[in-house]
C-alpha positions, 0 to 999 in steps of 0.5 A, spaced: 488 604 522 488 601 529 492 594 530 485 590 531 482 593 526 488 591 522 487 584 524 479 584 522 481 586 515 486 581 515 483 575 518 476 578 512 481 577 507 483 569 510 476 567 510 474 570 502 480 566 499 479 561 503 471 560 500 474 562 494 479 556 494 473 551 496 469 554 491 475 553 486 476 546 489 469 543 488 468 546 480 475 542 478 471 535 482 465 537 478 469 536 471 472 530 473 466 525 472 469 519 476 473 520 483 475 512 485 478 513 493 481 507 495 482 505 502 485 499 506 491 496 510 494 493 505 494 494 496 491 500 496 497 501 491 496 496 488 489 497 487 490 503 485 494 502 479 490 497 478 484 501 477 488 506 473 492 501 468 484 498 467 480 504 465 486 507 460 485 502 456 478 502 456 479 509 454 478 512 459 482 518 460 484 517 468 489 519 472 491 518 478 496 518 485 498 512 489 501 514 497 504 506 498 512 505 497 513 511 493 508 517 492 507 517 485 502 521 480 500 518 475 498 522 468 492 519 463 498 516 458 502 511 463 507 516 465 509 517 472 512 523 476 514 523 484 510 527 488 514 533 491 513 534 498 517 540 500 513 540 508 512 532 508 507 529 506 500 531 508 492 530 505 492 538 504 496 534 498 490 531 495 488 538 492 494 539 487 492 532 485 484 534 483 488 540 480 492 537 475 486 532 474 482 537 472 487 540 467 488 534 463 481 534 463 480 526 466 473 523 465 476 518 472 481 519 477 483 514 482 487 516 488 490 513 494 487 515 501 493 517 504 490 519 512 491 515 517 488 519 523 480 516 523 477 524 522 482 525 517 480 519 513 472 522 513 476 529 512 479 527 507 473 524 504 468 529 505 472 535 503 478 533 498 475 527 493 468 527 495 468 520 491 463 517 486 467 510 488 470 508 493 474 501 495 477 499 501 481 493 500 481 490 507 481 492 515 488 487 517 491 489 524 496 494 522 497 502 526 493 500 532 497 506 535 493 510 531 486 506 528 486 501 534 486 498 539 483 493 535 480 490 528 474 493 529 476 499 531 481 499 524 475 498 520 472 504 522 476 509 521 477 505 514 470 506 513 471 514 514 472 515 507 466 511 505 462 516 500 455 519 500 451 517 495 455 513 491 459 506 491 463 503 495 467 495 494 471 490 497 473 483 500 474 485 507 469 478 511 472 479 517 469 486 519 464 487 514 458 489 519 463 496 520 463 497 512 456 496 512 454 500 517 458 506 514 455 504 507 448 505 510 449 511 514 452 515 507 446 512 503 452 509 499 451 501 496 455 496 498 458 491 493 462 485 497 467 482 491 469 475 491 477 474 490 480 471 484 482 464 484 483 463 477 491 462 478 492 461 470 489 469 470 494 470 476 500 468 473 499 473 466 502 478 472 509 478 472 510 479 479 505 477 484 498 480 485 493 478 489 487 475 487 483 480 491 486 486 489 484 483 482 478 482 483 477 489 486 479 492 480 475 488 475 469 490 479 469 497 478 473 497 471 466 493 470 461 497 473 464 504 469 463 500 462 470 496 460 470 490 458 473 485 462 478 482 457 480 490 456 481 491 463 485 485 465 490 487 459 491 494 462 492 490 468 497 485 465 502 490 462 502 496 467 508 498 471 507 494 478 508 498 485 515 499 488 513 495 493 509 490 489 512 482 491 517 481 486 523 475 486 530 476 484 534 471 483 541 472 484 548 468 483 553 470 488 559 467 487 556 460 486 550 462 491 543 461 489 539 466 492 532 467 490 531 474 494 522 475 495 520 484 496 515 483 501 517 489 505 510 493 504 507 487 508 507 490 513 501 487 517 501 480 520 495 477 516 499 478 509 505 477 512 504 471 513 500 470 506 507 472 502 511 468 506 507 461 507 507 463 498 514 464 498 516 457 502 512 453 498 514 455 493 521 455 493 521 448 497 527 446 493 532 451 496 536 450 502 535 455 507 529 460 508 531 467 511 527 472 514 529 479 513 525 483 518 527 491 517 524 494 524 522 501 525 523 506 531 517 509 529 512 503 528 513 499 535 506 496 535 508 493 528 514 490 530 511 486 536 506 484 532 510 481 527 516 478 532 509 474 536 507 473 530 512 469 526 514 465 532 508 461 529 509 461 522 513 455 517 520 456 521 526 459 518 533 458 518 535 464 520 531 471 521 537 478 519 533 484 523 535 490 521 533 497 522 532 500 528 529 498 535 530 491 533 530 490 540 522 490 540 522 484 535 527 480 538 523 480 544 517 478 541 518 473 537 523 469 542 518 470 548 512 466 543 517 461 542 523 463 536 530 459 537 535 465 539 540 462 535 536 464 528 537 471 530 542 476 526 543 482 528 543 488 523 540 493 527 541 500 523 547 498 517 548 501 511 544 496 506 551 493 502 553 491 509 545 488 510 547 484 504 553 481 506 551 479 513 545 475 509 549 472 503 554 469 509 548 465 511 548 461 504 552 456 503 548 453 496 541 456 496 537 459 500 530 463 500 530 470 502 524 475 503 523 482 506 519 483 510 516 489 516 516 496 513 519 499 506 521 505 509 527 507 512 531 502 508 527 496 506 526 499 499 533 499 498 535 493 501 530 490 495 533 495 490 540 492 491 538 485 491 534 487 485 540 491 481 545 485 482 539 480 480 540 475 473 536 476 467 528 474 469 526 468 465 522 468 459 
């Protein structure tokens, strides 16, 4: 057999087992009766979870797989496992996840888009979930490097994963004509949910959850058949996001810190939301310190951001860690921020990140993580975390 005809039966071979992986691919989605693909710039984590927690307690098997902070499956009893990524992480992934959905026999699963790339995103959507539902939480200026250069653009790459035929839900105002385009072109209906205000529903959580994401949640554990007390009480009791904003009270020697994990944030407008929440929360404390850990990698987020703070309720002090600090400082000193409040803790181990903060408080301060998770936002968060008081009862 001569090499050509070697590489024509080879490459015979490749495309029959390829047919036949699809084949096998898109019987395991038929058994699974509810696929619920989640998108947006900020909580699809959270949603995700959400979601989950809601449907399992109105009975119905669900398993599902958050991307954000830390990737997580999540299995029909609550469990959570880490999702192993031996090349790093890539939407091929979403496969093994419909897999073992379909070996547990799940009536729903709820999956966290994880593309970035405007075609992956509609890839991702069209091969892999193929959803019945989907949710896009909002379309907020983040990764213009890749979505952009603007809002606009973001919302239609977003839009990508918009479902054929199916549902598709949000909260997102500001760029709903992209989403309704998409819903009309995919023959899908568009439900546009109103966010939850009731702030005695809110504080049933134990950390804080936004009122969009709530309401998200609720609208499509309702419209697959759980009572909305049921859901909410599924929601209530779930185990948060790692990069849920959580408070942390620490006594160090005397110092009173309250430390705010708002790393996942990482675009201005819920930036901004959490920080103005924290300061006007904790108004009785003495300083307000801002962390902002900076990666190399996300250039555009960390200009964004430095511009952007220069105009928010002032800090006392901003601690920059990570790298490419630079880009921040820049920023956020030519839209105006003070040079002096700048503290310089560009690519520290966490404990030494920790103690160039606890230096700057002299009785109490507030202080919230901001910027990116990655590359060491969790840690610092989990350090503070780790030496944190008893939560209050």
């Amino acid at each position: 057999m001569t090499g050509l005809n070697v590489l024509i039966a080879v490459t015979a071979i490749l495309v029959v087992l390829g047919i036949a992986e699809l084949a096998l691919h898109r019987r395991r989605l038929a058994t699974i009766r509810y696929r619920i693909h989640v998108n947006g710039t900020r909580g699809k984590s959270s949603v995700t979870r959400l979601i989950a927690a809601g449907l399992r307690a109105g009975d119905i098997t669900t398993c599902a797989k958050t991307t954000g902070s830390t990737a997580r499956m999540i299995l029909p009893d609550g469990r959570e496992l880490p999702i192993y990524r031996p090349g790093g992480a890539n939407i091929i992934e979403q496969k093994r996840i419909v897999a073992v959905a379909a070996a547990y026999q799940a009536e729903a699963l709820v999956i966290e888009c994880m593309a970035l790339q405007p075609l992956l995103q509609s890839l991702s959507e069209l091969k892999l979930i193929q959803a019945t539902h989907g949710v896009i939480t909002n379309a907020r200026p983040d990764h213009l490097e890749v979505m952009g250069p603007g809002e606009r653009d973001v919302a239609r790459a977003l839009a990508g994963m918009t479902p054929v035929a199916g549902m598709l839900y949000t909260t997102e105002t500001e760029q709903l004509g992209e989403l309704k385009q998409a819903a009309e072109d995919r023959d899908s209906k568009l439900a546009v949910v109103e966010p939850l205000t009731d702030a005695e529903v809110l504080s049933r959580f134990r950390y804080t959850e936004h009122g969009d994401n709530v309401a998200l949640a609720l609208k499509v554990c309702a419209d697959l058949g759980v009572d909305r007390e049921v859901a909410l009480e599924g929601m209530v009791n779930a185990r948060p996001d790692p990069g849920a904003m959580t408070e942390r009270r620490v006594d160090f020697f005397g110092r009173q810190i309250t430390f705010v994990n708002g790393f996942a944030a990482n675009d201005p407008v819920s930036t901004k939301q959490g920080w103005e929440l924290a300061s006007s929360r904790h108004s009785d404390l003495e300083r307000r310190i801002a962390v902002f850990n900076c990666r190399a990698d996300r250039p555009e987020r960390s200009v964004l951001l430095g511009r952007e703070f220069a105009t928010w309720p002032s800090a006392d002090h901003v601690v920059l860690m990570g790298t490419a600090t630079h880009l921040f400082a820049h920023a956020a000193t030519g839209a105006g921020l003070d040079p002096a409040k700048l503290v310089i803790a560009e690519e520290l181990p966490v404990e030494q990140v920790f103690e160039r903060i606890v230096a700057l408080v002299d009785d109490s301060a507030l202080v919230m993580g901001m910027g990116n998770i990655g590359e060491g936002g969790l840690r610092l968060a989990n350090y503070f975390r780790n030496r944190a008081l008893p939560e209050r009862s």
